[in-house]
C-alpha positions as CSV (number, residue, x, y, z in Angstrom):
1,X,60.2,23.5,17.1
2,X,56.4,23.8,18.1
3,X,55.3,27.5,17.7
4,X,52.3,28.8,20.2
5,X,50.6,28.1,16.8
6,X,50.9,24.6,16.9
7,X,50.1,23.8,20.6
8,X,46.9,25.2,20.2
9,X,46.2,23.0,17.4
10,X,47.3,20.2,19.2
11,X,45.5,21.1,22.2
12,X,42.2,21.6,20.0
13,X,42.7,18.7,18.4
14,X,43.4,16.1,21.0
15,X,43.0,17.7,24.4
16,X,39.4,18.9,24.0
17,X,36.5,16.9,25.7
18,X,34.5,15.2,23.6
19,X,31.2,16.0,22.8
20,X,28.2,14.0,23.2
21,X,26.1,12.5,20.8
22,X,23.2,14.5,19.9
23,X,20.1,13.0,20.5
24,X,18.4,10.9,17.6
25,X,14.9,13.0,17.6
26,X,13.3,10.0,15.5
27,X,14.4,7.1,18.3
28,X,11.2,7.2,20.2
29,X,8.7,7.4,16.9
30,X,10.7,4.8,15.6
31,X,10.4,2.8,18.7
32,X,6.8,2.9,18.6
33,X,6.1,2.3,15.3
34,X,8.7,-0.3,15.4
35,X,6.0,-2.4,17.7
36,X,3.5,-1.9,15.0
37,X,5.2,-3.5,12.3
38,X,5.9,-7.6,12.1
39,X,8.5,-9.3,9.5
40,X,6.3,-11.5,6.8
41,X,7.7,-15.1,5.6
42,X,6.3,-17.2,3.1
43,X,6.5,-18.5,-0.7
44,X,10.0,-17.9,-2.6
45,X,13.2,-18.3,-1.5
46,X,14.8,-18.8,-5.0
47,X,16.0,-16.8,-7.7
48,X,14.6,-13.5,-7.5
49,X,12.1,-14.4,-5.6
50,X,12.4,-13.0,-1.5
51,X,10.5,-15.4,0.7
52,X,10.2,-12.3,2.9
53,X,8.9,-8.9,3.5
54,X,6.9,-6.3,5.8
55,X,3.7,-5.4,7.5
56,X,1.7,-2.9,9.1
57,X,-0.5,-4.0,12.1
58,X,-4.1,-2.6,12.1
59,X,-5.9,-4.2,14.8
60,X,-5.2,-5.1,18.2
61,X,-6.9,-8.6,17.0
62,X,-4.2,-9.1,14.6
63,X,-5.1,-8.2,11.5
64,X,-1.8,-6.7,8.9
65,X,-1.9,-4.6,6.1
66,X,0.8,-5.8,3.4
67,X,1.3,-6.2,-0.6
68,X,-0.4,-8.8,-2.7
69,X,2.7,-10.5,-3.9
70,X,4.0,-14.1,-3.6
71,X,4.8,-14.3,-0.8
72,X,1.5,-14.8,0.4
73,X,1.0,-18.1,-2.2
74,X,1.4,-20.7,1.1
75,X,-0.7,-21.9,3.6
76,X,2.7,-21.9,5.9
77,X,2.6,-17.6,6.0
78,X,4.4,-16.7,9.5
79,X,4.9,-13.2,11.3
80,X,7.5,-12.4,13.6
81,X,6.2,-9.5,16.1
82,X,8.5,-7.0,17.5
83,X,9.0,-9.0,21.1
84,X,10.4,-12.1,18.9
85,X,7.0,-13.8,19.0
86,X,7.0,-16.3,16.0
87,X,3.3,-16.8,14.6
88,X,1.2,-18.2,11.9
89,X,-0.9,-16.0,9.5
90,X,-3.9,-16.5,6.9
91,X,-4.6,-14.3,3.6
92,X,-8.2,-12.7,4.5
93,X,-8.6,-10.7,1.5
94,X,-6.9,-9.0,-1.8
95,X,-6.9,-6.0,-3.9
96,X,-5.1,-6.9,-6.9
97,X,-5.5,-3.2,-8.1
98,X,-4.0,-1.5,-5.0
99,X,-1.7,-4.1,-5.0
100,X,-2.6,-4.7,-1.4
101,X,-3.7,-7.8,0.8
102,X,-5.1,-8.0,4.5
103,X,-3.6,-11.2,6.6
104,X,-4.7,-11.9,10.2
105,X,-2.6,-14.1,13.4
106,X,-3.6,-17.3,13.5
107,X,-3.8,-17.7,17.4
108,X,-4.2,-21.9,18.0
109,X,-7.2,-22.9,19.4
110,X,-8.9,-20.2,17.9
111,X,-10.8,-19.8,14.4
112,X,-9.7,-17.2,12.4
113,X,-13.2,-14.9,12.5
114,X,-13.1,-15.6,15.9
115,X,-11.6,-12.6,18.9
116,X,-7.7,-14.1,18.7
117,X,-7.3,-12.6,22.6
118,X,-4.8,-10.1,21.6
119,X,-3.7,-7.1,22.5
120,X,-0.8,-5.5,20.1
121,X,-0.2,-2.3,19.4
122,X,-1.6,-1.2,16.2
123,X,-1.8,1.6,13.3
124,X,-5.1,3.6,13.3
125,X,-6.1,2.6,9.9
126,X,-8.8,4.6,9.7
127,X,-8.2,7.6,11.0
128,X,-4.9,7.2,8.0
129,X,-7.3,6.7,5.3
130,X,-8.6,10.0,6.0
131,X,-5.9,11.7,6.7
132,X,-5.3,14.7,4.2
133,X,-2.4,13.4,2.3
134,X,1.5,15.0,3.1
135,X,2.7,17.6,0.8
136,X,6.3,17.8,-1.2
137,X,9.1,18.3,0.8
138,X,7.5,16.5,4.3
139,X,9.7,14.7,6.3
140,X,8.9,11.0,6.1
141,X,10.5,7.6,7.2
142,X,10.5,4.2,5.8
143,X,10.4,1.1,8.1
144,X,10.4,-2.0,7.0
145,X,12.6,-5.6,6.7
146,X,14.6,-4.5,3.6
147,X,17.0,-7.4,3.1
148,X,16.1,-9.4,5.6
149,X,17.8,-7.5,8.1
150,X,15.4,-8.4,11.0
151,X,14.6,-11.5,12.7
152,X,12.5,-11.6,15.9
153,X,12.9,-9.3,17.8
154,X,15.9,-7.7,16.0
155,X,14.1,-3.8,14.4
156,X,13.4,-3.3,11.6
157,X,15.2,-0.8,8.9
158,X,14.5,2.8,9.0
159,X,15.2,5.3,6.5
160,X,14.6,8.7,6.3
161,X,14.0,11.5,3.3
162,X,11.2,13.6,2.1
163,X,8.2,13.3,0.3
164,X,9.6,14.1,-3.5
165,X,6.2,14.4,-5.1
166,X,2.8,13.3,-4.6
167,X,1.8,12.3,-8.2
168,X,0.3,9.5,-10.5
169,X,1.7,6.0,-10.4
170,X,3.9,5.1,-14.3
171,X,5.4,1.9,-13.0
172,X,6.0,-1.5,-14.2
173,X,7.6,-4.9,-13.2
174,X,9.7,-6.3,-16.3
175,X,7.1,-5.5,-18.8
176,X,3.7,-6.0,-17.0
177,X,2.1,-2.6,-16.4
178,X,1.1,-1.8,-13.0
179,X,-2.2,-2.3,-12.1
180,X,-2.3,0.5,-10.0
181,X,-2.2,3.7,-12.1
182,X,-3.7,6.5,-8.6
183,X,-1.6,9.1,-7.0
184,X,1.5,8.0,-5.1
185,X,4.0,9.5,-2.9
186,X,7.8,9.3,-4.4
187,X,10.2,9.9,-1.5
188,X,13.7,10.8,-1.7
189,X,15.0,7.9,0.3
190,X,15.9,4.1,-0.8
191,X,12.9,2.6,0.4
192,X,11.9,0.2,-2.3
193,X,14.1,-2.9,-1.9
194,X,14.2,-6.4,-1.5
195,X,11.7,-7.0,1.7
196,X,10.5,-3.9,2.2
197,X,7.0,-4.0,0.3
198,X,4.5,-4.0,3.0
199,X,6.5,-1.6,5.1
200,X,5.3,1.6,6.9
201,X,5.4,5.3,4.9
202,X,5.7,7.7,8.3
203,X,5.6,11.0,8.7
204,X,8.2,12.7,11.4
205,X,5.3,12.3,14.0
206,X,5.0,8.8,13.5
207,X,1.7,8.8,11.7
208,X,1.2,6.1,9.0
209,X,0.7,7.9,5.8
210,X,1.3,5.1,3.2
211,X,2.4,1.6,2.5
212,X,5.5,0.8,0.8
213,X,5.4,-1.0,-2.2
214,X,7.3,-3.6,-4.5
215,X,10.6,-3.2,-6.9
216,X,9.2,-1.1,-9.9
217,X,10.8,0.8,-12.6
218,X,9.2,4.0,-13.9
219,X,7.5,3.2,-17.1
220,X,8.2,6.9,-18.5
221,X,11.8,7.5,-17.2
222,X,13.1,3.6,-16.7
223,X,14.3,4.3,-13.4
224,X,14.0,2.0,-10.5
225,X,11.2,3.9,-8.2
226,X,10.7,5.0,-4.5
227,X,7.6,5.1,-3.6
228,X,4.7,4.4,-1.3
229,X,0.9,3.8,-1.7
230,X,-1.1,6.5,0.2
231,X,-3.2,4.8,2.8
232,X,-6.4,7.4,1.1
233,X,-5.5,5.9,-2.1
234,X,-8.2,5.2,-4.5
235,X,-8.6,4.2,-8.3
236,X,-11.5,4.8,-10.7
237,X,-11.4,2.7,-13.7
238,X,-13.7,1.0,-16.6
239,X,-15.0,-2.8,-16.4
240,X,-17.9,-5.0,-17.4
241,X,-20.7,-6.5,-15.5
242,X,-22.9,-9.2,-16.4
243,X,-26.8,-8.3,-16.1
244,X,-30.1,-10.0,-17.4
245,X,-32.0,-8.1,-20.0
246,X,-35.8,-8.2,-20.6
247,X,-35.5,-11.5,-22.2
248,X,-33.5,-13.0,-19.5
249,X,-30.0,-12.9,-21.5
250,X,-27.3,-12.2,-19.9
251,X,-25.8,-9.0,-21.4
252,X,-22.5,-7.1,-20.9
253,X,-22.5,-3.4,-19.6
254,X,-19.8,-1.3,-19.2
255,X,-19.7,0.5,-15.8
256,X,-17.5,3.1,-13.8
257,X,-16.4,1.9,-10.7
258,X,-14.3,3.2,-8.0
259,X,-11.8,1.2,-5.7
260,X,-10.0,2.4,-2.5
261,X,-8.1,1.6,0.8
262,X,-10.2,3.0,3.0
263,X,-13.4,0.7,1.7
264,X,-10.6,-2.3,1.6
265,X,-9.3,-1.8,5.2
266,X,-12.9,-0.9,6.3
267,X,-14.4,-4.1,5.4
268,X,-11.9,-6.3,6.0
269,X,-13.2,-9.9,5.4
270,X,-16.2,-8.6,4.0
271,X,-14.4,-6.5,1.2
272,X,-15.2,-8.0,-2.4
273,X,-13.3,-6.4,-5.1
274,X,-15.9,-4.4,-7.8
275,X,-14.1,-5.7,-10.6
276,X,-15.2,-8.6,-12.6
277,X,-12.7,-7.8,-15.6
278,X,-11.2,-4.8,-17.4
279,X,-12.5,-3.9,-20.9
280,X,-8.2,-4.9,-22.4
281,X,-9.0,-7.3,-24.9
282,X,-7.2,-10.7,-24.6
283,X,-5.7,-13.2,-27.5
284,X,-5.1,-16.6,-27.4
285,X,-1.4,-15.9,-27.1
286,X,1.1,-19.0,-28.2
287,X,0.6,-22.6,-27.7
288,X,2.8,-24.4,-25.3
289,X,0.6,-27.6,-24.6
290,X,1.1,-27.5,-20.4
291,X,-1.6,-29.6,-18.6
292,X,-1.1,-27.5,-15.0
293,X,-2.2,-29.1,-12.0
294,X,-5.9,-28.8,-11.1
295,X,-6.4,-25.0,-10.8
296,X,-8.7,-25.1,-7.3
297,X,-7.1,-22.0,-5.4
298,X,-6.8,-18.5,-5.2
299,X,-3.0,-18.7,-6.5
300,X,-2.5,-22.0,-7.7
301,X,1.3,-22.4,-8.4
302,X,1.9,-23.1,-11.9
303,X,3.1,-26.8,-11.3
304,X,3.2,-29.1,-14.2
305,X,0.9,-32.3,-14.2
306,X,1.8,-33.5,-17.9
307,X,2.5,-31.8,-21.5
308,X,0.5,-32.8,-24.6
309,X,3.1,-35.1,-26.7
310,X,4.4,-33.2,-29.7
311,X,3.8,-29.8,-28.4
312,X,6.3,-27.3,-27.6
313,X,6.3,-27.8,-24.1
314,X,6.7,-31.4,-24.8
315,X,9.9,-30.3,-27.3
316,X,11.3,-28.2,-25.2
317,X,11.5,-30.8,-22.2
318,X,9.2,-29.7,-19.4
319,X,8.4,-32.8,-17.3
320,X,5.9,-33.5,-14.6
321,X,6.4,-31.6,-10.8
322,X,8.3,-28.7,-12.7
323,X,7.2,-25.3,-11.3
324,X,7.1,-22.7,-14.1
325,X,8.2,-19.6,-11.7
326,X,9.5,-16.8,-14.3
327,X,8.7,-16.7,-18.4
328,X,11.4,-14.0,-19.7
329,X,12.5,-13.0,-16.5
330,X,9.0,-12.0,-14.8
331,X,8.0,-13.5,-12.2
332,X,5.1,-16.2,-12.5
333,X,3.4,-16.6,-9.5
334,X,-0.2,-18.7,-10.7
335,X,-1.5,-20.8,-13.4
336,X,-3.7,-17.6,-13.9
337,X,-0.9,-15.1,-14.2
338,X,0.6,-17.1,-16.4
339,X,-2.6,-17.7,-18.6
340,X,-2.8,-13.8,-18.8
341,X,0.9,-13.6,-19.5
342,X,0.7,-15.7,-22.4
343,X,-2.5,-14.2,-24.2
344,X,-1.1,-10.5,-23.1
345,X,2.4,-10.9,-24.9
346,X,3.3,-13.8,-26.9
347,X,2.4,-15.0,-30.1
348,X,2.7,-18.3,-32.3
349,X,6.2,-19.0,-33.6
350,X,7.8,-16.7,-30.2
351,X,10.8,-17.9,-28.3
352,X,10.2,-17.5,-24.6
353,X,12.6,-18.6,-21.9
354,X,11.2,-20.5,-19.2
355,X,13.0,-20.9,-15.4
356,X,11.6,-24.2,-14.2
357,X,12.2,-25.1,-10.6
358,X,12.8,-28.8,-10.9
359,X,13.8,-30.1,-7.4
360,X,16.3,-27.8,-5.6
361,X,17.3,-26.3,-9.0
362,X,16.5,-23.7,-11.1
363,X,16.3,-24.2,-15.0
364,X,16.3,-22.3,-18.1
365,X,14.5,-24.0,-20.8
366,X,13.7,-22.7,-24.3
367,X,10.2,-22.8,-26.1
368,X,9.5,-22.4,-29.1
369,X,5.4,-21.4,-29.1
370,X,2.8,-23.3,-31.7
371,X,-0.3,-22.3,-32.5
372,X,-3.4,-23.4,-30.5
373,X,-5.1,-26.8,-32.3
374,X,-8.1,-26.4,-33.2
375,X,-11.2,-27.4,-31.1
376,X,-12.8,-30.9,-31.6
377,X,-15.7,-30.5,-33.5
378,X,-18.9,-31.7,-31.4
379,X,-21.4,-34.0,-33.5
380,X,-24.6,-32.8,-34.1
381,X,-27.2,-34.9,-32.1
382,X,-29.1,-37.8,-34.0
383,X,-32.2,-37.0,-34.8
């Protein structure tokens, strides 16, 4: 028997009008930034390796603000914009030590230094670089095309959290350090996954405050890291120049220089990195005996040409047209990353395990490292 009781629980239960939904107070910042932002397709698509990602538009020309990573190793780079717009892109320039890399719209007919004759809606890129940076506990939110969610026009991912810190950079990928070692902004939010690097760092205003960065662990707590690189981020660090001294020599000097994003985004094309090389001393490494493929680009992939007969590489199996893309799970995304891999961390006598793309497959081959033959010894000119 229903008691009084009971019919007013019923009643409150079921007979009450529903509510409405409240509003989303973040639906039209993210609809605006959304129109700023384009989905990045390039190099990978295999193992581990995401053939897409994010960027941040920073001119109404065209010109995007993403991470230097591989995806960018192709001269087929395309960018959807936020209308469903499908166009090509070029790399203009990299920062290897902000991790960051400037790509423009190819419009056809059109050179890429030349006015592209568009009109998009764009991040103020300057006026972000010197914006004071957001403090702990500011709302923030994370757009970008984590997982591939978004195609064309579809939107891209949002997340939302708070800044968690605003502190120095301990991260690495497998067990290369990061290059960049400046302040950072570590979010409580999951920002930082497959396809997101390149995204947008927002605050609740919609203002760009950083970009988001690649898949890294923390090198002090081993704990996969979200995070963001400020958009007034800047680095100073050690290196050496080559100068001519009173005799005419060229000499080595060590010098202090200083690299940020707001010289990066505000010289665009005409930025040149002021690093020739860091003062970390570098090995020889092991001996595999890979002839790579004529090393003419940027990025060359690290495609084999031939292996030197009896030499590990040729012992181990590696065969023409093999693309070394990982050595012990890292990704290898250049003949010159993987020269500086193998003087960085291996040694004669190592075992390293390869993953060779060999046609549409992916193989793990084992190596056993030599040690580097000697160098042919040059006859002394005849008298």
């Amino acid at each position: 028997m229903f008691t009084r009781y009971t019919l007013l629980t019923v009643v409150a239960l079921f007979g009450a009008p529903a509510l409405a939904p409240a509003a989303d107070p973040f639906a039209d910042t993210v609809e605006k930034a959304n129109k700023k932002l384009v989905k990045v397709f390039g190099a990978g698509g295999f193992a581990r390796l995401n053939n897409y990602g994010t960027g941040i538009i920073i001119s109404k020309d065209g010109h995007i603000l993403t991470v230097a990573s591989q995806l960018l190793d192709t001269s087929e780079l395309v960018v959807h914009l936020y209308d469903g717009q499908r166009m090509k892109a070029q790399v203009i320039v990299t920062e290897p030590l902000l991790d960051v890399a400037l790509i423009k719209i190819r419009v056809e007919g059109k050179k890429i230094d030349e006015d592209s004759g568009l009109d998009l809606d764009f991040f103020d890129a300057l006026t972000a670089v010197r914006r004071p940076p957001a403090a702990a506990g500011d709302w923030i939110l994370g757009m970008s095309n984590t997982f591939e969610i978004a195609l064309r026009d579809e939107p891209l991912s949002v997340q939302r959290g708070v800044i968690s810190a605003y502190t120095k950079m301990a991260g690495r990928r497998g067990i290369f350090e990061f290059p960049y070692t400046g302040d950072v902004y570590m979010v409580d939010a999951i920002t930082n996954n497959p396809g997101a690097a390149g995204g947008a760092l927002l605050d609740k205003k919609g203002e760009l405050l950083g970009i988001i960065g690649r898949e890294l662990k923390n090198s002090l707590t081993e704990t996969w890291m979200n995070y963001a690189i400020p958009m007034n981020a800047k680095m100073t660090l050690k290196t050496t120049i080559t100068v001519k001294d009173k005799d005419g020599k060229d000499v080595e000097q060590e010098k202090t220089v200083t690299v940020s994003m707001e010289e990066f985004v505000t010289k665009g094309a005409g930025y040149k990195t002021p690093v020739d090389k860091t003062l970390i001393p570098l090995g020889l490494g092991g001996y595999h005996g890979i002839i790579f493929v004529p090393n003419i680009l940027e990025r060359t992939p690290a495609y084999v040409e031939d292996v030197v007969p009896g030499s590990p590489a040729d012992k181990a199996g590696l065969r023409p047209d093999d693309l070394v893309s990982f050595i012990d799970g890292e990704p290898i995304i250049s003949i010159k990353a993987l020269d500086e891999y193998m003087r960085k961390f291996t040694r004669p006598n190592q075992k390293i395990v390869l993953e060779v793309r060999r046609g549409e497959s992916l193989q793990s081959i084992e190596m056993t490292l030599g040690q580097h033959p000697p160098k042919p010894k040059v006859p002394a000119p005849k008298p």
